[in-house]
C-alpha positions as CSV (number, residue, x, y, z in Angstrom):
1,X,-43.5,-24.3,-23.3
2,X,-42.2,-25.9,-20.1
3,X,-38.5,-26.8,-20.0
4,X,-38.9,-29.8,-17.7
5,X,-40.9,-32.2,-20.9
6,X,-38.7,-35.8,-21.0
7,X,-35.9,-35.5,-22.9
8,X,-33.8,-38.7,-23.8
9,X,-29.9,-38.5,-23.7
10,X,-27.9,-37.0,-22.3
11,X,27.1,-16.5,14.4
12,X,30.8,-16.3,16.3
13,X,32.6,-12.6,16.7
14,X,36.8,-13.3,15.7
15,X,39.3,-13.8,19.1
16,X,41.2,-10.9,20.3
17,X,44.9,-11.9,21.3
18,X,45.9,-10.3,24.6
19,X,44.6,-10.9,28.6
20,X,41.7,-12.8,27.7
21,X,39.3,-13.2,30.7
22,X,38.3,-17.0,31.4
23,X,35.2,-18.0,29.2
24,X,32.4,-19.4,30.9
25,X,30.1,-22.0,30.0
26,X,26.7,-23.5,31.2
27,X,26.2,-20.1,33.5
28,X,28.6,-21.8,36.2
29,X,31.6,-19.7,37.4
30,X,35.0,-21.6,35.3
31,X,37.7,-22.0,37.7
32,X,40.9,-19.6,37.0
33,X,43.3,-21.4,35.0
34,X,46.6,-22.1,36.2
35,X,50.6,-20.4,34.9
36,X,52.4,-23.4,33.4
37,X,54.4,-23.8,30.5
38,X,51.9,-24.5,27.8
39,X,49.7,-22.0,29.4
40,X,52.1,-18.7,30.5
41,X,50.1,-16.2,32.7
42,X,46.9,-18.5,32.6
43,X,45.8,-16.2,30.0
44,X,43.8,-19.0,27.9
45,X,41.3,-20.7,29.0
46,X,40.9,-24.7,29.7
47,X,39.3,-25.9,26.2
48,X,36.7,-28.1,29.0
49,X,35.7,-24.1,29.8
50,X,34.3,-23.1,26.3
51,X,30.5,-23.9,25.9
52,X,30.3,-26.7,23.0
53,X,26.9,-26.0,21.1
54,X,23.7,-26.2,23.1
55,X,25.8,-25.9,26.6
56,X,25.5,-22.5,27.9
57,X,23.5,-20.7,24.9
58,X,20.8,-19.1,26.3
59,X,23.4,-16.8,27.7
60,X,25.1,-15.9,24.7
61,X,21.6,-15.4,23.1
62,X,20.5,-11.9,22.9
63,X,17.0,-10.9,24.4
64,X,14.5,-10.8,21.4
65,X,16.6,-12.4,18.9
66,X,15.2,-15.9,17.3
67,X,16.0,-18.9,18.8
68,X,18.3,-20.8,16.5
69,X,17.6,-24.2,18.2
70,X,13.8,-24.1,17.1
71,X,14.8,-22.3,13.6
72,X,16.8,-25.5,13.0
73,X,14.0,-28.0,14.5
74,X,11.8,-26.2,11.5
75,X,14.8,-26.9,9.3
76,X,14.8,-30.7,10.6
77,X,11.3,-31.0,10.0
78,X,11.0,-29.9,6.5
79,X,13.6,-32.3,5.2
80,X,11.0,-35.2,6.7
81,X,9.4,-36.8,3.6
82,X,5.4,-35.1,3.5
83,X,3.0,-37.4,5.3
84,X,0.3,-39.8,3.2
85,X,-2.9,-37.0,2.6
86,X,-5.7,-38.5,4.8
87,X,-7.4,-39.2,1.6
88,X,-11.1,-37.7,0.9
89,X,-13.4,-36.3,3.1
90,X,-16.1,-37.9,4.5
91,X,-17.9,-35.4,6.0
92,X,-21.7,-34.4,4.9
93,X,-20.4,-32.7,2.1
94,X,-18.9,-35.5,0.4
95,X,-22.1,-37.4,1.4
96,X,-24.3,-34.7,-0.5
97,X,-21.7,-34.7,-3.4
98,X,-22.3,-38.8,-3.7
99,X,-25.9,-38.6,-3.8
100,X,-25.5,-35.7,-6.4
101,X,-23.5,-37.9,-8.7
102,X,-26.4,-40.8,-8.5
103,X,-29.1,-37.9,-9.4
104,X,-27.3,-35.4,-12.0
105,X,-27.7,-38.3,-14.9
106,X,-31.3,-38.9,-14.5
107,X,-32.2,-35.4,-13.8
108,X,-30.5,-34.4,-17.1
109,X,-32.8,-36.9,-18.9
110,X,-35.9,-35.5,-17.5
111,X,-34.6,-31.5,-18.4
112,X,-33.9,-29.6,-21.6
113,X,-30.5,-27.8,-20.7
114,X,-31.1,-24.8,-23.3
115,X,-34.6,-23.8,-22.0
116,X,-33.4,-24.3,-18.3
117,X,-30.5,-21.8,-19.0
118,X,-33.0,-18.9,-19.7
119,X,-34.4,-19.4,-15.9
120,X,-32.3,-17.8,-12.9
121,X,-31.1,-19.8,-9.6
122,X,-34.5,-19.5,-8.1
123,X,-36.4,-20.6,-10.6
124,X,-34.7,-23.4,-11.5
125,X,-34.3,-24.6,-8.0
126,X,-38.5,-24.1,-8.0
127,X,-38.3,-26.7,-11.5
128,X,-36.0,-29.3,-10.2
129,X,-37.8,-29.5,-6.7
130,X,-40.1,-32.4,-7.6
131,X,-38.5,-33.7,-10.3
132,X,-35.5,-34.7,-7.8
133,X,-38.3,-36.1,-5.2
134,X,-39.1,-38.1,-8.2
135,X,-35.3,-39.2,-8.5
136,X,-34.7,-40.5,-5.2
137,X,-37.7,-42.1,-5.1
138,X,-36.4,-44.3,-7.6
139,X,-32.7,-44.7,-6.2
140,X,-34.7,-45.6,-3.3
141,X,-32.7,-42.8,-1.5
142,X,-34.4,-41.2,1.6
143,X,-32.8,-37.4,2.3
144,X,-33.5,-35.0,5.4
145,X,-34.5,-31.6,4.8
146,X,-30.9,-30.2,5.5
147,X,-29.5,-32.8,2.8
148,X,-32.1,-32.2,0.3
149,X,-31.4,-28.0,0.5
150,X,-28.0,-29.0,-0.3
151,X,-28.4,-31.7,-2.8
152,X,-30.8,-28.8,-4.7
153,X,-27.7,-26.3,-4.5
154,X,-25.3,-28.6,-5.8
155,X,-27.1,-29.6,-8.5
156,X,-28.1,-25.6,-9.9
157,X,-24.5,-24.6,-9.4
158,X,-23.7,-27.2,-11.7
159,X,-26.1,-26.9,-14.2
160,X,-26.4,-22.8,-14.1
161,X,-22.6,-22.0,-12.0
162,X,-19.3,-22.9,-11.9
163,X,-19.9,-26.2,-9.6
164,X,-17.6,-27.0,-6.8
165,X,-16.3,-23.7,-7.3
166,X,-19.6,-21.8,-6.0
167,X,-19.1,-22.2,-2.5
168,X,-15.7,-21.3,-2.7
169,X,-16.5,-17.8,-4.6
170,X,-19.8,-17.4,-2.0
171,X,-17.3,-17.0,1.1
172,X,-15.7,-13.9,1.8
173,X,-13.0,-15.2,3.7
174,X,-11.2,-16.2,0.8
175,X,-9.2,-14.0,-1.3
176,X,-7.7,-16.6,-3.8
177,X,-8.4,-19.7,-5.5
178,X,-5.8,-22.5,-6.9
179,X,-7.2,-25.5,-9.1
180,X,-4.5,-27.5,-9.5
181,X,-5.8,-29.8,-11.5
182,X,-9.5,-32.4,-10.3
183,X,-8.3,-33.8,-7.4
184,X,-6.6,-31.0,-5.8
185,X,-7.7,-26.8,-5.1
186,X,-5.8,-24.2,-2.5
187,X,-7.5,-21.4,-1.0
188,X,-5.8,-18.2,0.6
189,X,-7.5,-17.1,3.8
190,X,-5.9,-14.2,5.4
191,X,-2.2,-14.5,3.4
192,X,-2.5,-18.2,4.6
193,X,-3.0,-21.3,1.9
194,X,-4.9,-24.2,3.0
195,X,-6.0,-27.1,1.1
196,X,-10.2,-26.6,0.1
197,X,-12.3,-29.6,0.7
198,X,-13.8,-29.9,-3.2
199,X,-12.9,-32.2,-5.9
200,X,-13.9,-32.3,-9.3
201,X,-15.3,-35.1,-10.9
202,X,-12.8,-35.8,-13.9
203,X,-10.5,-33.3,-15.7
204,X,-13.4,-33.1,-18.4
205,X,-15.7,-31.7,-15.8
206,X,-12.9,-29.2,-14.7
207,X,-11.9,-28.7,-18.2
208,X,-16.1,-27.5,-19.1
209,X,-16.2,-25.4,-15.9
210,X,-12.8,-23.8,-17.1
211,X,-14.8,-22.8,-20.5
212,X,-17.9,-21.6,-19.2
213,X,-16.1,-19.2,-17.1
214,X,-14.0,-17.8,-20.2
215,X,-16.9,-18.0,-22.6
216,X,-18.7,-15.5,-20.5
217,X,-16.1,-12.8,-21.1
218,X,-16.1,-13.6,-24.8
219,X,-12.6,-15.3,-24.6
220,X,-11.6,-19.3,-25.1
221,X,-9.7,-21.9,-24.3
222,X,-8.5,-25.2,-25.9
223,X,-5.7,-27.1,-27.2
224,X,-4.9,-24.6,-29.5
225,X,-5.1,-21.8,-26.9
226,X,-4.2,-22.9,-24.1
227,X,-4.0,-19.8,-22.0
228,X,-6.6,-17.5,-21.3
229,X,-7.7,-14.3,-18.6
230,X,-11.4,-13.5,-17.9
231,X,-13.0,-12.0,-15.4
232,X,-16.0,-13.2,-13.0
233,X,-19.5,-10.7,-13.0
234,X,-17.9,-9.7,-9.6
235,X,-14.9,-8.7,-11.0
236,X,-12.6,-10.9,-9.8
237,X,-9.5,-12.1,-12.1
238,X,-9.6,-15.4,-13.7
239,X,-6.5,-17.3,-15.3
240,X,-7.0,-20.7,-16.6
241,X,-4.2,-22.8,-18.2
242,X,-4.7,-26.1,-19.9
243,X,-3.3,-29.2,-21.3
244,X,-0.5,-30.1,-22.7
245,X,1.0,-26.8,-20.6
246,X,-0.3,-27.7,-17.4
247,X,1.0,-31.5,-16.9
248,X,-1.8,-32.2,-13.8
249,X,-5.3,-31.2,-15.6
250,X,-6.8,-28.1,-16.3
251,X,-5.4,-25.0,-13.7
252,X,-7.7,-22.5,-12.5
253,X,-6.4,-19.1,-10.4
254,X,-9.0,-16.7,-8.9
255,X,-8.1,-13.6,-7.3
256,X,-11.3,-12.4,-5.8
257,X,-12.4,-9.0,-4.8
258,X,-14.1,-8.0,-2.1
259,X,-17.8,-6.9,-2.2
260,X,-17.3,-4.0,-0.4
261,X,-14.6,-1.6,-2.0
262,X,-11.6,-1.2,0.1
263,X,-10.6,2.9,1.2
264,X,-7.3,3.9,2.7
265,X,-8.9,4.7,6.2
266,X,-10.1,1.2,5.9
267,X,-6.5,-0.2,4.7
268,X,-5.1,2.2,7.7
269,X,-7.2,0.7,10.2
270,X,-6.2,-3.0,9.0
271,X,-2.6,-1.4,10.0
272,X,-1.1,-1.4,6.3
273,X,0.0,1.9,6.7
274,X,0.1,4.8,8.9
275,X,-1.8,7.8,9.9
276,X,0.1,10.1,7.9
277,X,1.0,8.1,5.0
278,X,-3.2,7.5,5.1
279,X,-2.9,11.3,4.6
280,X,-0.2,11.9,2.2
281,X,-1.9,8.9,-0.5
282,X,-4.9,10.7,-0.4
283,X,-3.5,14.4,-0.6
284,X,-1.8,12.7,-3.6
285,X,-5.2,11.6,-5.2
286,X,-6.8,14.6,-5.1
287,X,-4.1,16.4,-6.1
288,X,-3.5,15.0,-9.4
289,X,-0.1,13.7,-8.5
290,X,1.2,11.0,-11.3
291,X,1.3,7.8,-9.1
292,X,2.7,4.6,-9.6
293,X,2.3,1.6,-7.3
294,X,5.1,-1.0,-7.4
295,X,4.9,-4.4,-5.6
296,X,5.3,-8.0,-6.2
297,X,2.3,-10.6,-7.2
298,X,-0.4,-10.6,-4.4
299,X,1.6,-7.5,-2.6
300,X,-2.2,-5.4,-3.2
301,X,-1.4,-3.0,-5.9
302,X,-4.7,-3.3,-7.6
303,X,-6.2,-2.7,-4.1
304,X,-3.9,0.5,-3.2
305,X,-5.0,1.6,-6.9
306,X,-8.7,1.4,-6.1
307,X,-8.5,2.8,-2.5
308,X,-6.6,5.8,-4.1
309,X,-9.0,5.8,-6.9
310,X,-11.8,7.8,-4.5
311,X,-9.6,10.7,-3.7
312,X,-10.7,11.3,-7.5
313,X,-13.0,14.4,-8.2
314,X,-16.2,12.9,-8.9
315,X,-16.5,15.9,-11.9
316,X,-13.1,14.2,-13.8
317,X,-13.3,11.7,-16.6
318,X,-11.5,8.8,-15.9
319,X,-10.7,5.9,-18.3
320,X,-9.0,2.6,-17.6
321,X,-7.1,0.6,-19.5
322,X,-6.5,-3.4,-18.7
323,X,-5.4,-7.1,-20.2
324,X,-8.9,-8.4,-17.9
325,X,-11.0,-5.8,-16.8
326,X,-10.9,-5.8,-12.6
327,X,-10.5,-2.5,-11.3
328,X,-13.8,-1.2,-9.9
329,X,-13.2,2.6,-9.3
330,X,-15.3,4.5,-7.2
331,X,-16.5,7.0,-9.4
332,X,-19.5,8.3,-11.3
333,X,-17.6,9.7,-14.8
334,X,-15.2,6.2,-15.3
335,X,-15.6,4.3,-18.5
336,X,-13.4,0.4,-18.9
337,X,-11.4,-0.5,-21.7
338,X,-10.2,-3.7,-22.0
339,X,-7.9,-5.3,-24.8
340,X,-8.9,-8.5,-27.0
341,X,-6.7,-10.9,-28.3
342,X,-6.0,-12.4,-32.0
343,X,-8.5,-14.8,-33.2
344,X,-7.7,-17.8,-34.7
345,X,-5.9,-16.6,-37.9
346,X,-3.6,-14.3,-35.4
347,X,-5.4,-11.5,-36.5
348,X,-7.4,-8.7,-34.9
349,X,-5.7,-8.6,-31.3
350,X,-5.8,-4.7,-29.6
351,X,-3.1,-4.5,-27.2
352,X,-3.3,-1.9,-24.1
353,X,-0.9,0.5,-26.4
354,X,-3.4,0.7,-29.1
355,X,-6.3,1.4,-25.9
356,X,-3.7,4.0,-24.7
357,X,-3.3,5.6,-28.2
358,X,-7.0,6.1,-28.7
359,X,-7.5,7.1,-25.1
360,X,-6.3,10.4,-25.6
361,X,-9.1,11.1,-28.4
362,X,-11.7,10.4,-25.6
363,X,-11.2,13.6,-23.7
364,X,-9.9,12.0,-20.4
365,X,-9.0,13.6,-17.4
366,X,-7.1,10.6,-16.3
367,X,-5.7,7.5,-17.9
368,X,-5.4,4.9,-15.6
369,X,-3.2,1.8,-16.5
370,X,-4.6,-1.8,-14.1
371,X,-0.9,-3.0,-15.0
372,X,2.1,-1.9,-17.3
373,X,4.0,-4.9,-19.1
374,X,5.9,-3.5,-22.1
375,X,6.4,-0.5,-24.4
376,X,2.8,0.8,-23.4
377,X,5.1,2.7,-20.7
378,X,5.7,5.3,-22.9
379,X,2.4,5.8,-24.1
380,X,1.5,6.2,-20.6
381,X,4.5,9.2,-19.5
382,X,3.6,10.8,-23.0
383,X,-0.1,11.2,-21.8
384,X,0.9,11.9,-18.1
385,X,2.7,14.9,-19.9
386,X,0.3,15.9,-22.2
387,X,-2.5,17.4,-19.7
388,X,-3.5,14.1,-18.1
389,X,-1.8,14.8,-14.9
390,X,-3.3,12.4,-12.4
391,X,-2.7,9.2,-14.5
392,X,-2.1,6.0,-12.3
393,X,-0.3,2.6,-13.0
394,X,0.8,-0.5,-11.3
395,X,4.0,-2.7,-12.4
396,X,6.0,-5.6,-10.7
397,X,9.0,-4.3,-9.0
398,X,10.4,-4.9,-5.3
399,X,11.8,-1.7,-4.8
400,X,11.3,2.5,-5.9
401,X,14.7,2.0,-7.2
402,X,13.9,-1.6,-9.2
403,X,10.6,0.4,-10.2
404,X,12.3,3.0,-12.4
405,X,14.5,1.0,-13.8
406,X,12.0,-1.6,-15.1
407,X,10.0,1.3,-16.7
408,X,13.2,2.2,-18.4
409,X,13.4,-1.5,-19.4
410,X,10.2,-1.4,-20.7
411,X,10.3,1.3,-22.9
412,X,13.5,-0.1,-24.2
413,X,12.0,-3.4,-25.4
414,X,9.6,-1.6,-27.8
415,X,10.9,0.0,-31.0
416,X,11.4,3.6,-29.9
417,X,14.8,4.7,-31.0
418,X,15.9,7.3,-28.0
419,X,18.9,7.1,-25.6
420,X,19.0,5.6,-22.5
421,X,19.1,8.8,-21.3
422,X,16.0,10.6,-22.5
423,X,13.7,7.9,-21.1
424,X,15.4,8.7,-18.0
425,X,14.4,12.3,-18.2
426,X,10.9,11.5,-19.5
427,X,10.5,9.4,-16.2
428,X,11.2,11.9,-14.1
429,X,9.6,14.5,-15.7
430,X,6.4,12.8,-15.2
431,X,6.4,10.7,-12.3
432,X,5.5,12.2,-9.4
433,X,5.0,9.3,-6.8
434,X,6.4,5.6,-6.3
435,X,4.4,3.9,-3.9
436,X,5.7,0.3,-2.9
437,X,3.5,-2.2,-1.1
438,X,4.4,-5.7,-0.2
439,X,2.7,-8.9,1.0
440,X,5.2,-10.4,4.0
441,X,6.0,-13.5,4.8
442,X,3.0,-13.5,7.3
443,X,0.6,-12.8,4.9
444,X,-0.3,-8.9,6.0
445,X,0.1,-6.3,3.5
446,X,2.1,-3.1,4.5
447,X,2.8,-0.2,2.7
448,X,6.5,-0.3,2.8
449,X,7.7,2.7,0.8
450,X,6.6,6.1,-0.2
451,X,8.9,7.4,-2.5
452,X,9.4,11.2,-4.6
453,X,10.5,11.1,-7.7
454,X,12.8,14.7,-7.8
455,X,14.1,15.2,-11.0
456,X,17.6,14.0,-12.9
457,X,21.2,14.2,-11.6
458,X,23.3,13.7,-14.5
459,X,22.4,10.5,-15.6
460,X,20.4,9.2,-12.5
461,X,16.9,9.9,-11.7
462,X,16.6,11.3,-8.1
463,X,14.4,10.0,-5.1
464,X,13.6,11.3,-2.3
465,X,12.0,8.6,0.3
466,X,8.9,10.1,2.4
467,X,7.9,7.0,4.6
468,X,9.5,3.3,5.1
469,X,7.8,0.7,7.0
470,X,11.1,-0.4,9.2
471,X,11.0,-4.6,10.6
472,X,11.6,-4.8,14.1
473,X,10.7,-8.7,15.2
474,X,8.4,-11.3,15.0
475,X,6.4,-12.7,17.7
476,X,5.9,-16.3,19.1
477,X,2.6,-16.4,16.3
478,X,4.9,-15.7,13.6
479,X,3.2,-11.9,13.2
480,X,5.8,-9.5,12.1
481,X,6.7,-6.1,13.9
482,X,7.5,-3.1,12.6
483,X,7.2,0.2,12.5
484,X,6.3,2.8,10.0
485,X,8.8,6.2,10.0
486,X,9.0,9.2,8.3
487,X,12.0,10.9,6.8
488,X,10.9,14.0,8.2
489,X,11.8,15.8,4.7
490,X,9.9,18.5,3.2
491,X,8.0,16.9,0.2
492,X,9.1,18.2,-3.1
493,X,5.3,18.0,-4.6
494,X,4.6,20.5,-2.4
495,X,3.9,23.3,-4.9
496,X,1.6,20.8,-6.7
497,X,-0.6,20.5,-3.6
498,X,-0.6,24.3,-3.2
499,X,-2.7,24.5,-6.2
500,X,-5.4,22.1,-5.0
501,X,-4.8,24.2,-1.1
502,X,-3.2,20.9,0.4
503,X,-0.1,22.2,1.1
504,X,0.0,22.4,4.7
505,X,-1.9,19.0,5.2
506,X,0.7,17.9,3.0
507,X,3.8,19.4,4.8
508,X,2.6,18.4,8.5
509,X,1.7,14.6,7.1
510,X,5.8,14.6,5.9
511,X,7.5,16.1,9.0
């Protein structure tokens, strides 16, 4: 049966008291005060002599340091009030997206939406070929062949895709995606947001988009759950928040992956780390060192966690545990889990502890964790101590230091009754490595931090820091410049490495 039958419907250091030298100002030579009686000695300047602000400051200013003059100028600017937007674009896109509003009624009228869903891209585009001929013949509407290609696009991403959202996700420029709402979407292009040049028809078109995405995933999202995380077929994260939380319209964030996976000689090449840290990371994968990567939102962690993730022996079992499925390791033997939520009655929901739990009955060699939250962090040390050596993890913290403490935190908000102290112990027991990356202010990512976790002190876990990514400046582009340094310490994981026969690769990386 053909799907296409008619269908009706649808600063200033302190003074020092004493023979003070005359102060100059403007680079002119000040003229040598006279003795009097308000001035014995002459040993204070005229006040004419000291350089009021702006006179005289380029010679007070360091060599490399910022120049406070434009720093303020940014300063003056911001407090402006933000310029009228220039409205909506009318380029050819918006032309094409016109004519597609004219033509998506009629063509709906003419197609049966359930049959045309079991056809692919190409197939349908094949289908709706004449029929939109037909169309504009009746608008009266004349196309070119470069506008009809595009009207044909626009109309199968719409009926088969996610609509204006499918020429964002087809560009690999663009790492994230920000619907705030119909009327307005950010995109990040190399750690810089710019406004995108789409709009959504009305908040119900958004808000059917929003579900189709979910739906795929098995997940919802309405009035009564109004917060939901999916995942795309590329795996790229997904979180959509509706009304009545989000006051503009429906609010769609993509974080999308790239096509090609990511490796550390790749991530050393991009210059987010160095030659030896390149080294140590993957010394630290093979060797079954118990890693956990700490950074803020958009810092990379999930990225450092599949770059690490190929160090893996391809012979080891690895499972991985995550809220939305998105890490795409680089192994043969690597099975997903995933968690669900309650259904409507609250019921039902399997939280990542619960995947961690049964995780050990699946012969693992490895657990990996995509991201630690709660009182799963336990779970996690009691498997990295029970022959899973090797097990990885990412959490939110700033800092080595802030990292340990919010795993302590988080075993503390479950309802394990140990002291303070034990945790402590279990962390260091089974932590090996701490590594911190960060997203600057520039939009690079470094690796700023490799840290050792050593063992207990009393009280206090010890670290031992490896590497740290030092800031030096910024240039007139706004690029930051640094440098990365080693602590020239001998690595306490050295004996782990020995077994594996990394210990001198190891030992030459560190010093």
């Amino acid at each position: 049966m053909s799907a296409f039958g008619k269908k009706n419907g649808l600063g200033g250091g302190k003074s020092s008291f004493g023979v003070a030298k005359p102060m100059t100002g403007g680079g002119s030579k000040a003229p040598k005060p006279e003795s009097s009686e308000e001035n014995p000695g002459g040993q204070f300047p005229p006040i004419e002599s000291i350089p009021l602000p702006g006179e005289g400051a380029a010679a007070a200013v360091p060599s490399g340091a910022p120049d406070q003059g434009d720093a303020m100028a940014r300063l003056s600017e911001r407090s402006q009030p933000l310029a009228e937007s220039g409205g909506k674009d009318e380029g050819f896109g918006a032309s094409v997206h016109k004519i597609k509003e004219q033509v998506l009624p009629r063509l709906l009228e003419r197609v049966d939406p359930e049959a045309a869903a079991t056809l692919n891209k190409e197939e349908l585009t094949e289908e709706f070929r004449p029929i939109i001929m037909e169309v504009l013949t009746e608008l009266k509407l004349t196309l070119n062949r470069r506008e009809q290609f595009a009207l044909e696009k626009v109309l199968v991403d719409e009926l088969l895709g996610f609509g204006p959202l499918e020429e964002l996700l087809g560009n690999p420029d663009i790492s994230d995606i920000m619907v705030n709402g119909p009327e307005q979407t950010y995109i990040e292009i190399k750690g810089k947001l710019e406004i995108a040049p789409i709009q959504f028809r009305d908040e119900e078109h958004l808000f059917q988009i929003a579900q189709r995405i979910v739906n795929q995933v098995g997940r919802r999202v309405d009035q009564t759950t109004p917060l939901a995380d999916a995942r795309l077929k590329d795996g790229s994260r997904v979180n959509v928040i509706v009304p009545p939380l989000s006051l503009k319209g429906t609010a769609i964030s993509i974080r999308k992956f790239s096509e090609k996976p990511i490796t550390l000689d790749m991530m050393k090449n991009f210059g987010s780390m160095s030659e030896e840290m390149c080294t140590v990371l993957k010394i630290a994968g093979a060797c079954r060192f118990n890693v956990v990567i700490s950074g803020g939102t958009g810092s990379g962690k999930t990225t450092m966690l599949n770059a690490m993730s190929k160090m893996i022996d391809p012979g080891e079992r690895v499972l991985t545990i995550e809220d939305a499925a998105e890490l795409r390791l680089q192994q043969p033997h690597w099975l997903p889990l995933e968690t669900r939520p309650p259904n409507l009655e609250g019921q039902g929901a399997i939280t990542i502890g619960d995947l961690v739990k049964n995780a050990l009955r699946m012969r693992p060699d490895r657990i990996i964790l995509g991201e630690i939250r709660g009182a799963e962090c336990f779970d996690l040390l009691a498997a990295m101590n029970t022959g899973h050596d090797g097990s990885m993890c990412t959490l939110h913290a700033n800092s080595p230091r802030e990292c340990l403490g919010r795993m302590e935190n988080m075993i503390l908000m479950g309802d394990i009754k140990i002291p303070k102290e034990a945790i402590s112990r279990q962390i260091a027991e089974s932590v090996d490595l701490i590594v911190q990356v960060k997203r600057l202010r520039d939009g690079s990512r470094r690796t700023t931090n490799i840290t050792e976790v050593i063992g207990m002190e009393g009280d206090v876990i010890v670290t031992q820091e490896l590497f740290k990514y030092q800031y030096i400046d910024e240039d007139a582009d706004g690029k930051i410049i640094g440098e990365y340094q080693s602590a020239g310490l001998r690595p306490y994981t050295l004996d782990k490495a020995r077994q594996y026969g990394f210990n001198q690769p190891l030992l030459e990386a560190c010093l």
